[in-house]
DSSP file (Angstrom, degrees, kcal/mol; ACC not computed):
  #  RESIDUE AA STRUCTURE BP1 BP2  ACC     N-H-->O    O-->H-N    N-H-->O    O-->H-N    TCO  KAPPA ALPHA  PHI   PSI    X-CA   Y-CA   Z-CA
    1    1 A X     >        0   0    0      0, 0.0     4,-3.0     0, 0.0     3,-0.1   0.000 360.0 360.0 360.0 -51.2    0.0    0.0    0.0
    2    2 A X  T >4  +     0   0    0      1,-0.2     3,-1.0     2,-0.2    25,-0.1   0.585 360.0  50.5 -17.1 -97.2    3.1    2.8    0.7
    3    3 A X  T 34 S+     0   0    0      1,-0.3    -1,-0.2     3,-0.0     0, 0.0   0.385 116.4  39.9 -60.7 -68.6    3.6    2.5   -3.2
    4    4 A X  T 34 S-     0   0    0     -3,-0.1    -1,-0.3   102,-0.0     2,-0.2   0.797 123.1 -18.7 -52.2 -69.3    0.0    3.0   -3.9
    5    5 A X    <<  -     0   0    0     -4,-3.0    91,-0.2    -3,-1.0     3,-0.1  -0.859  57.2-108.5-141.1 167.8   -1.5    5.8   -1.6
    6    6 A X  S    S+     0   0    0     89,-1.1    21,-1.4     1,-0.3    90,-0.3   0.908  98.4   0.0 -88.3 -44.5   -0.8    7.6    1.7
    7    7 A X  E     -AB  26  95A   0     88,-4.2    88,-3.3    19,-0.2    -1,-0.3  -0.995  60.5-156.3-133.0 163.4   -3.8    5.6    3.5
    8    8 A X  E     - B   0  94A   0     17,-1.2     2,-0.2    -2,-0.3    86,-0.2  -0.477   3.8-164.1-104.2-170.0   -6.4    3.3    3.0
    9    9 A X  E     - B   0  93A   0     84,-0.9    84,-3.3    15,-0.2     2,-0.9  -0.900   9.9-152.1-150.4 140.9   -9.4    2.3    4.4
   10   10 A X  E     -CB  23  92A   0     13,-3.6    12,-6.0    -2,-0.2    13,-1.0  -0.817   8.7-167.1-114.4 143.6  -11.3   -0.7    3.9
   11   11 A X  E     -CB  21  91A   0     80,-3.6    80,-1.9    -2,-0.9     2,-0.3  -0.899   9.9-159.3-122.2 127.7  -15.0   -0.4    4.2
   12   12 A X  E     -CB  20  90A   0      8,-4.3     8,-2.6    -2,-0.5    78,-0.3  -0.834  20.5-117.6-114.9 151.9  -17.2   -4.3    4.5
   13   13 A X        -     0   0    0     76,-3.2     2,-0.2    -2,-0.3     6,-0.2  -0.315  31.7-166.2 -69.3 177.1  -21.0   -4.7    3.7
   14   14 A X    >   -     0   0    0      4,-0.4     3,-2.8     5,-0.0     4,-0.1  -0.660  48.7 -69.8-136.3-166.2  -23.4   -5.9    6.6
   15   15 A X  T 3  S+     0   0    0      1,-0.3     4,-0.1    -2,-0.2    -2,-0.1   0.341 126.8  60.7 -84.9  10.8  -26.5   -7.1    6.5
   16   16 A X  T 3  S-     0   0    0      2,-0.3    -1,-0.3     0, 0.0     3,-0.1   0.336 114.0-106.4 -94.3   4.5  -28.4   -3.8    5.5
   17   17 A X  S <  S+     0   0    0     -3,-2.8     2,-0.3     1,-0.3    30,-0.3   0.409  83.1 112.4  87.6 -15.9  -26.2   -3.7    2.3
   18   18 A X        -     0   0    0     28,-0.1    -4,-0.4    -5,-0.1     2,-0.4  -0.723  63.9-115.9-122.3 177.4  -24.1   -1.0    3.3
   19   19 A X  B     +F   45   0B   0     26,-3.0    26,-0.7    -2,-0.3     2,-0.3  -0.541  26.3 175.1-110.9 153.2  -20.9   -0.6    4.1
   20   20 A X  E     -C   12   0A   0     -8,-2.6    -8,-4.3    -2,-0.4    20,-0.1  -0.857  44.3 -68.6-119.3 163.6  -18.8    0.4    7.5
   21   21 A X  E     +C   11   0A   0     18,-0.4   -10,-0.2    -2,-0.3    -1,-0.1  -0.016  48.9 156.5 -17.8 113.5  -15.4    0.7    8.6
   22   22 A X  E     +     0   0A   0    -12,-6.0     2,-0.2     1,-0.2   -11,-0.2   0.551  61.3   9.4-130.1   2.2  -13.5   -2.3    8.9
   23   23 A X  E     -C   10   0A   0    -13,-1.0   -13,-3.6     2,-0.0     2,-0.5  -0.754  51.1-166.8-177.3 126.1   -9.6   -1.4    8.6
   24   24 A X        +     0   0    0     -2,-0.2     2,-0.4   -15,-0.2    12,-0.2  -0.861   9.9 168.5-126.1  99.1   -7.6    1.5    8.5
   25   25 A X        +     0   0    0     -2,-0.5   -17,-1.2    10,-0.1     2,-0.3  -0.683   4.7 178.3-112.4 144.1   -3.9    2.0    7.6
   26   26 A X  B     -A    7   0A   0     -2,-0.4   -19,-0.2   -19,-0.2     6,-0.1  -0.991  40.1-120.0-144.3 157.2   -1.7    5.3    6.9
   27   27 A X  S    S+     0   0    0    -21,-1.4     2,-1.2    -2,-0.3    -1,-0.1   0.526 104.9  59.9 -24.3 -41.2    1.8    5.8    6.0
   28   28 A X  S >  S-     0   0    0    -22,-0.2     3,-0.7     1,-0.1     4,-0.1  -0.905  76.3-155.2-112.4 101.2    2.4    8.1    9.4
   29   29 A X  T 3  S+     0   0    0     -2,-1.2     3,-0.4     1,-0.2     4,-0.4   0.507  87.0  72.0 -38.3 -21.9    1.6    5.8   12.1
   30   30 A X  T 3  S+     0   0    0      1,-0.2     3,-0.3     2,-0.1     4,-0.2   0.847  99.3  49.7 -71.8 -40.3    0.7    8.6   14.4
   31   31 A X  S X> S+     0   0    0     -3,-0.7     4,-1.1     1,-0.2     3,-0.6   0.427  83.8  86.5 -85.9  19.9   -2.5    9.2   12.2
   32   32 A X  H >> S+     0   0    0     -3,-0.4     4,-3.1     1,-0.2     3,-2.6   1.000  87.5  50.0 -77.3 -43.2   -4.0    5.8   12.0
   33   33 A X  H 3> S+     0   0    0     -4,-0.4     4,-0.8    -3,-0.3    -1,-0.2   0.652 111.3  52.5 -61.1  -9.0   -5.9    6.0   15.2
   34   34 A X  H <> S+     0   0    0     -3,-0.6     4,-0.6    -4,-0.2    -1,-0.3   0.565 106.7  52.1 -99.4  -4.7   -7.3    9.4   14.1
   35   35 A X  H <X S+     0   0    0     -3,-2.6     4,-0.8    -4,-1.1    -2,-0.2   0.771 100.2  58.9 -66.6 -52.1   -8.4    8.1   10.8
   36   36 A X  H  X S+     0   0    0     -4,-3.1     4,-0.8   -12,-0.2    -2,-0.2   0.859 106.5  55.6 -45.3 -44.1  -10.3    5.3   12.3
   37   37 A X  H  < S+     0   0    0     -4,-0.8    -2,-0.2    -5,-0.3    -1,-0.2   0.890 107.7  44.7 -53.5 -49.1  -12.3    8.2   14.2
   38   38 A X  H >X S+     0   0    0     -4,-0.6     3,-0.8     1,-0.2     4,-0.6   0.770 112.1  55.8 -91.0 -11.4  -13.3    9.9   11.4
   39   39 A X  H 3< S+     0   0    0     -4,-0.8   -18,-0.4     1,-0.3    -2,-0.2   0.807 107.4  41.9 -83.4  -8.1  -14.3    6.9    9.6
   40   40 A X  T 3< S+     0   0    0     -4,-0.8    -1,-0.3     1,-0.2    -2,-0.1   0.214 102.3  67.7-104.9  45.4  -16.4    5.5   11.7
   41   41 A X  T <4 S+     0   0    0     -3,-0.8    21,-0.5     2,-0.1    -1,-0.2   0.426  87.0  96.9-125.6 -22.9  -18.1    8.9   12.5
   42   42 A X  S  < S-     0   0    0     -4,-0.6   -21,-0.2    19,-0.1     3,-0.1  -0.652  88.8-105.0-100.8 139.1  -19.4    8.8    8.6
   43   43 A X        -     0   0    0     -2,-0.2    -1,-0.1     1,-0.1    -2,-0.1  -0.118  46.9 -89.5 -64.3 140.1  -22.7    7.5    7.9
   44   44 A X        -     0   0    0     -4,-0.1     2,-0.4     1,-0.1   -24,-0.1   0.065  50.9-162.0 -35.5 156.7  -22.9    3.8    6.3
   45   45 A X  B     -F   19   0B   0    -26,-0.7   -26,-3.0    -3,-0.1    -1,-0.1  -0.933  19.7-114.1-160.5 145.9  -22.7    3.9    2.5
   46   46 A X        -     0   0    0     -2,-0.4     2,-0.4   -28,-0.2   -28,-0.1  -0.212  48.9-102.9 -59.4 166.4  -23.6    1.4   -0.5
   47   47 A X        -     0   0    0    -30,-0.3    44,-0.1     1,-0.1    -1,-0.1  -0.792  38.7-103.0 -93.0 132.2  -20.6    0.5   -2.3
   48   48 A X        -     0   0    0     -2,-0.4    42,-0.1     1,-0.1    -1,-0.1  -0.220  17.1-141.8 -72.9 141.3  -20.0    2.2   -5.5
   49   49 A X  S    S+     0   0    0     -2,-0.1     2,-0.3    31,-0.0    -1,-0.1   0.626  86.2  28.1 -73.9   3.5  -20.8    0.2   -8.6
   50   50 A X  S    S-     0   0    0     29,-0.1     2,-0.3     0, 0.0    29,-0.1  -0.948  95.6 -99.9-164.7 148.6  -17.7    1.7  -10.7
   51   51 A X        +     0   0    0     -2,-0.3     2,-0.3    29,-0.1    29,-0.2  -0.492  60.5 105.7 -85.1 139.8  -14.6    2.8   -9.3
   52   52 A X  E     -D   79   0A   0     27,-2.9    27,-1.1    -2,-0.3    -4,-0.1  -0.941  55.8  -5.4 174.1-135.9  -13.9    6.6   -8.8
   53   53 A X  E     -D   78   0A   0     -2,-0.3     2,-0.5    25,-0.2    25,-0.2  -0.276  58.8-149.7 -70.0 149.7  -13.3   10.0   -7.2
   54   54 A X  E     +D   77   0A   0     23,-2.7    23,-0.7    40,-0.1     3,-0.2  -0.949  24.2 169.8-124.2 124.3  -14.3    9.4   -3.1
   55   55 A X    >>  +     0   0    0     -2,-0.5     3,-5.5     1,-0.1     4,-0.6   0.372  30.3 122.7-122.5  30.7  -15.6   12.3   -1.5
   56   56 A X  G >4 S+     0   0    0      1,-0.3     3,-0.8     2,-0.2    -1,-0.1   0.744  70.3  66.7 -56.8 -21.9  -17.0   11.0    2.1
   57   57 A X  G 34 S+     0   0    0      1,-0.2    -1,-0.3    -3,-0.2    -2,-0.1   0.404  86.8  74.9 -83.4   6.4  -14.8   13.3    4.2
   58   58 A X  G <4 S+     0   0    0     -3,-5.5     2,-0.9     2,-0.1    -1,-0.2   0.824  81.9  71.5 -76.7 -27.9  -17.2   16.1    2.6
   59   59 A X  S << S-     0   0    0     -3,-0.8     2,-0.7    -4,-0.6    -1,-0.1  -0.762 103.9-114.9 -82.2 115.4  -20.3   15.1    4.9
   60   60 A X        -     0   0    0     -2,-0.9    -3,-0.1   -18,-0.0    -2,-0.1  -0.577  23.7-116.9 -42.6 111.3  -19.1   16.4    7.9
   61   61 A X        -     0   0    0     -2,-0.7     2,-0.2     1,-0.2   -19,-0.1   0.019  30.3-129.1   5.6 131.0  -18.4   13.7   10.6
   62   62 A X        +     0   0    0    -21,-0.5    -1,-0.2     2,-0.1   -20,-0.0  -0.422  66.3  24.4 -79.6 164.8  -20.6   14.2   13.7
   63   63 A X  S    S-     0   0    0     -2,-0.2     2,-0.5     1,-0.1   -22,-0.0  -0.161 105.2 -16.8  95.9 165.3  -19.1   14.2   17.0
   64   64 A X        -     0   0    0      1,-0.0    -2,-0.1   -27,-0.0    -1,-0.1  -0.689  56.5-157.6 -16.5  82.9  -15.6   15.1   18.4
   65   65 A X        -     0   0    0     -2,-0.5     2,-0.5    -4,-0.1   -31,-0.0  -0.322  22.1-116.1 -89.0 168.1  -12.8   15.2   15.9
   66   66 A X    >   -     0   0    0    -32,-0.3     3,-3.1     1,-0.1     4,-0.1  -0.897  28.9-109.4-110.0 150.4   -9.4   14.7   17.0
   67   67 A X  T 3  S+     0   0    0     -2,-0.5     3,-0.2     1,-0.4    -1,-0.1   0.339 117.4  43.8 -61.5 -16.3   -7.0   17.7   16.6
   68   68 A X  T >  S+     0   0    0      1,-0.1     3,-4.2     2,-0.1     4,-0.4   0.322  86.0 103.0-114.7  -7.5   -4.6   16.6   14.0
   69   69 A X  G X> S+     0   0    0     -3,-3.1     4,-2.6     1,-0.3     3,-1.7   0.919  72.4  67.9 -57.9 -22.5   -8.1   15.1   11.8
   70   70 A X  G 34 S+     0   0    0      1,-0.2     4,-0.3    -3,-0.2    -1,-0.3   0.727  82.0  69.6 -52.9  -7.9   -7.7   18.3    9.5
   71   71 A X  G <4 S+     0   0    0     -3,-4.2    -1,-0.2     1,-0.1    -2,-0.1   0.569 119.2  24.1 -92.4   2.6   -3.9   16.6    8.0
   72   72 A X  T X4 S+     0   0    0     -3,-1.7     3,-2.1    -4,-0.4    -2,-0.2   0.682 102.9  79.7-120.5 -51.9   -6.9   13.7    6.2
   73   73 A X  T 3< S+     0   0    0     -4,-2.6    -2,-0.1     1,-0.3    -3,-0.1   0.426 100.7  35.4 -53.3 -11.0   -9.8   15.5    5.9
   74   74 A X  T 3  S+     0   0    0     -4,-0.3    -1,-0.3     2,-0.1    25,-0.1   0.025  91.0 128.7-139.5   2.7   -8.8   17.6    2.5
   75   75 A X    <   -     0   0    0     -3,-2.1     2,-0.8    22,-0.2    22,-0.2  -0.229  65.0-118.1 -47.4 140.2   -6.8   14.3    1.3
   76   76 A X  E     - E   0  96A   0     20,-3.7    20,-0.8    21,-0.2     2,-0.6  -0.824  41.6-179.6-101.7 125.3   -7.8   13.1   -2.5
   77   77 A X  E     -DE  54  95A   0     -2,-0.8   -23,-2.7   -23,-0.7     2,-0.5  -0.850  21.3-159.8-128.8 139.7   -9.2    9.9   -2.3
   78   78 A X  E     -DE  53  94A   0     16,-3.4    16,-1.5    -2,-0.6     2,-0.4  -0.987  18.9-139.8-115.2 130.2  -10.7    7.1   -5.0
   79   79 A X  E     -DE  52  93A   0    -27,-1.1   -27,-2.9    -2,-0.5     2,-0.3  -0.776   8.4-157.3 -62.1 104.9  -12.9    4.4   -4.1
   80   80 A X  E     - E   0  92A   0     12,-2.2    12,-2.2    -2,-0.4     2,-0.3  -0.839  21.9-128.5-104.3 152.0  -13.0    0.9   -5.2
   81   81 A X  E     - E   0  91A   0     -2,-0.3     2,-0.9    10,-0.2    10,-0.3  -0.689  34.7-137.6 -86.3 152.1  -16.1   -1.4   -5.1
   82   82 A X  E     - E   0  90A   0      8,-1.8     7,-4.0    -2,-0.3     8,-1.1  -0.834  30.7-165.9-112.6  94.9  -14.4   -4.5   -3.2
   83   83 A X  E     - E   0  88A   0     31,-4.2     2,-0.5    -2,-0.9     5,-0.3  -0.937  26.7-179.4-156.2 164.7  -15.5   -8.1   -4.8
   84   84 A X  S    S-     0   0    0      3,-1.0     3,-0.2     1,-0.4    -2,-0.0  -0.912  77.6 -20.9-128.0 120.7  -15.7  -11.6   -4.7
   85   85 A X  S    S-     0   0    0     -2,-0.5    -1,-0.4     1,-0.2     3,-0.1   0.992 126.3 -53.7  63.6  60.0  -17.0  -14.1   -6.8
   86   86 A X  S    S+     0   0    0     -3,-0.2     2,-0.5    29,-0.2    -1,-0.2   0.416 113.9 115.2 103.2 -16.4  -19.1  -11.3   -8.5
   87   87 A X  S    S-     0   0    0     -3,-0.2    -3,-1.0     0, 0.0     2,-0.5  -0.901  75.2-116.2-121.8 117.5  -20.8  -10.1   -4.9
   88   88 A X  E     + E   0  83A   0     -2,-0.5    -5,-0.2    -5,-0.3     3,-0.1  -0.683  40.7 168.9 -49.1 103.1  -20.0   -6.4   -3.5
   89   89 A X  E     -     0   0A   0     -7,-4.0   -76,-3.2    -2,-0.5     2,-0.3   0.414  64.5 -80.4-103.0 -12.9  -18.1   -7.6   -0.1
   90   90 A X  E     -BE  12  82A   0     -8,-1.1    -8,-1.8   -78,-0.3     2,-0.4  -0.977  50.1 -83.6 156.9-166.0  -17.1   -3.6    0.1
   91   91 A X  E     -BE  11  81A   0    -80,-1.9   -80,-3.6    -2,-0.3     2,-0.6  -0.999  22.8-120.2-163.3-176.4  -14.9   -1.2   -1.2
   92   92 A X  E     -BE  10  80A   0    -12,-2.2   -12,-2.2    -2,-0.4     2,-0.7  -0.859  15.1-161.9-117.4 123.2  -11.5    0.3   -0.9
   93   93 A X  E     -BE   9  79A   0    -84,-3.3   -84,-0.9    -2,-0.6     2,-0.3  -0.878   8.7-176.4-119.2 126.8  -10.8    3.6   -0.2
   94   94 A X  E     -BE   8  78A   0    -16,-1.5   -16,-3.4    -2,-0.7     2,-0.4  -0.940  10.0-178.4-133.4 139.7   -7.1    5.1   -0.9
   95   95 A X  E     -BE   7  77A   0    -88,-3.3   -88,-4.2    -2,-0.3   -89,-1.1  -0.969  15.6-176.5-148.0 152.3   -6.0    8.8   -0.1
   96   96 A X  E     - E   0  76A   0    -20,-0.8   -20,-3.7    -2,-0.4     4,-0.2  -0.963  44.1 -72.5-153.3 147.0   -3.4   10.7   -0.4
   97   97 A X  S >  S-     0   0    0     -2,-0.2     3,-4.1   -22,-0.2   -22,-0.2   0.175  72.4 -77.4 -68.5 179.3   -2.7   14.8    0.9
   98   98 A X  T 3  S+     0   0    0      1,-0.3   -23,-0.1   -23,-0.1    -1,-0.1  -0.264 121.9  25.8 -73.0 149.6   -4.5   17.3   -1.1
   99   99 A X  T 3  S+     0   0    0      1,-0.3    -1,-0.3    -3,-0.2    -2,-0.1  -0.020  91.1 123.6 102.0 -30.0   -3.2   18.1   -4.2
  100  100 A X    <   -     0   0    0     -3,-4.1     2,-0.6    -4,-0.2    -1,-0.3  -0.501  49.1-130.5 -82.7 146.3   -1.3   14.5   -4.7
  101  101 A X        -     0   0    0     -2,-0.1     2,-0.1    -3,-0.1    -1,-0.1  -0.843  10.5-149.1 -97.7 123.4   -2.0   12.1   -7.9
  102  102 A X        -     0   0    0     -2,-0.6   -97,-0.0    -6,-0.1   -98,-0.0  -0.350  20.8-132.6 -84.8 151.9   -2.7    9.2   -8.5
  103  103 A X        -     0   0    0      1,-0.1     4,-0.1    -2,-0.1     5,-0.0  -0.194  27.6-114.5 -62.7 158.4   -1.4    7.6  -12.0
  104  104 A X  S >> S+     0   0    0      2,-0.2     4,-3.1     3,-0.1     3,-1.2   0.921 123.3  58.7 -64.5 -52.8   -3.9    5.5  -14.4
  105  105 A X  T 34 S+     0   0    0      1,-0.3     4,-0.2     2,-0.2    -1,-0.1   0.625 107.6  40.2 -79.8  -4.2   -1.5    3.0  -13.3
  106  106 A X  T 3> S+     0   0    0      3,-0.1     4,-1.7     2,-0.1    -1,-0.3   0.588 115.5  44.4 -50.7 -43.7   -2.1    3.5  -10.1
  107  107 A X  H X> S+     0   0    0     -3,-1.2     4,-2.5     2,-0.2     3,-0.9   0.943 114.9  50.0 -80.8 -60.7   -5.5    3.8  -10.0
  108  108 A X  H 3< S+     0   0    0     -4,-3.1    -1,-0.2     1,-0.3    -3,-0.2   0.467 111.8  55.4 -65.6  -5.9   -5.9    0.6  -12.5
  109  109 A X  H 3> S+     0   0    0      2,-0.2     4,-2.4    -5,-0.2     3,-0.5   0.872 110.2  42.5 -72.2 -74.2   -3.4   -1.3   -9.9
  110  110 A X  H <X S+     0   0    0     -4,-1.7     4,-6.5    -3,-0.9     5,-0.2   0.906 111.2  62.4 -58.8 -44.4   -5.7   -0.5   -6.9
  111  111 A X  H  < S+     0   0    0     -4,-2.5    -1,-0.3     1,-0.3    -2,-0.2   0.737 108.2  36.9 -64.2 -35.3   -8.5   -1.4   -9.2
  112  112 A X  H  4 S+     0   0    0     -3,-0.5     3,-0.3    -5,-0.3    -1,-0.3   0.758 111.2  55.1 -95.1  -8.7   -7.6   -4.7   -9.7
  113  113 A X  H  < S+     0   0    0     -4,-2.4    -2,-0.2     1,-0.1    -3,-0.2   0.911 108.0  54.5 -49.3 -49.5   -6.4   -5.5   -6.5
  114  114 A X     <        0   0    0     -4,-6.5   -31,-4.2     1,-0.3    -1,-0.1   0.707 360.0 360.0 -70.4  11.6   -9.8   -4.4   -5.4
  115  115 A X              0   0    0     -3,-0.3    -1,-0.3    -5,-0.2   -29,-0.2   0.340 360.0 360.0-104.3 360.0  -11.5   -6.9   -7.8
């Protein structure tokens, strides 16, 4: 993942069809535990049928943020739908700070990993 993005997040269905938080890595070790905060503070969400631009840190997060959550919040991030045998299990969400880009061969990387 380093090579890829600066974090991910992997997001898994339940039984209402959408999906939550289930694992969260970044680059800077200090911020994972504040990443985890602001993901699970955002409302469940289907999994996208087609891969592309991710904008979930635009609904503000309820709640308490923790102090350093602005160094993610303004991150550019793309969303892949996460599947198996066919089935939407999730998706993958990869970010990096604002401004950074990802390559087609990047993106098309992440995109078949998330497939």
């Amino acid at each position: 993942m380093p090579r890829l993005s600066t974090w991910c997040a992997v997001f898994t269905v339940r039984d209402t069809g959408l999906a939550s938080p289930a694992y969260a890595w970044h680059a800077d070790e200090t911020m994972v535990a504040d990443l985890r905060i602001l993901l699970e503070q955002l409302p469940p969400a289907a999994p996208p049928a087609e891969p592309g631009p991710w904008e979930g840190f635009v609904i503000a997060p309820s709640g308490d943020l923790p102090e350093t959550a602005h160094r993610v919040t303004g991150d550019v991030a793309h969303v892949f739908p996460l599947l198996a045998r066919g089935r939407k299990i999730g998706m993958l969400v990869v970010g990096g700070p604002k401004g950074a880009r990802f390559t087609r061969d990047t993106l098309e990387l992440t995109e078949d990993l998330a497939g």
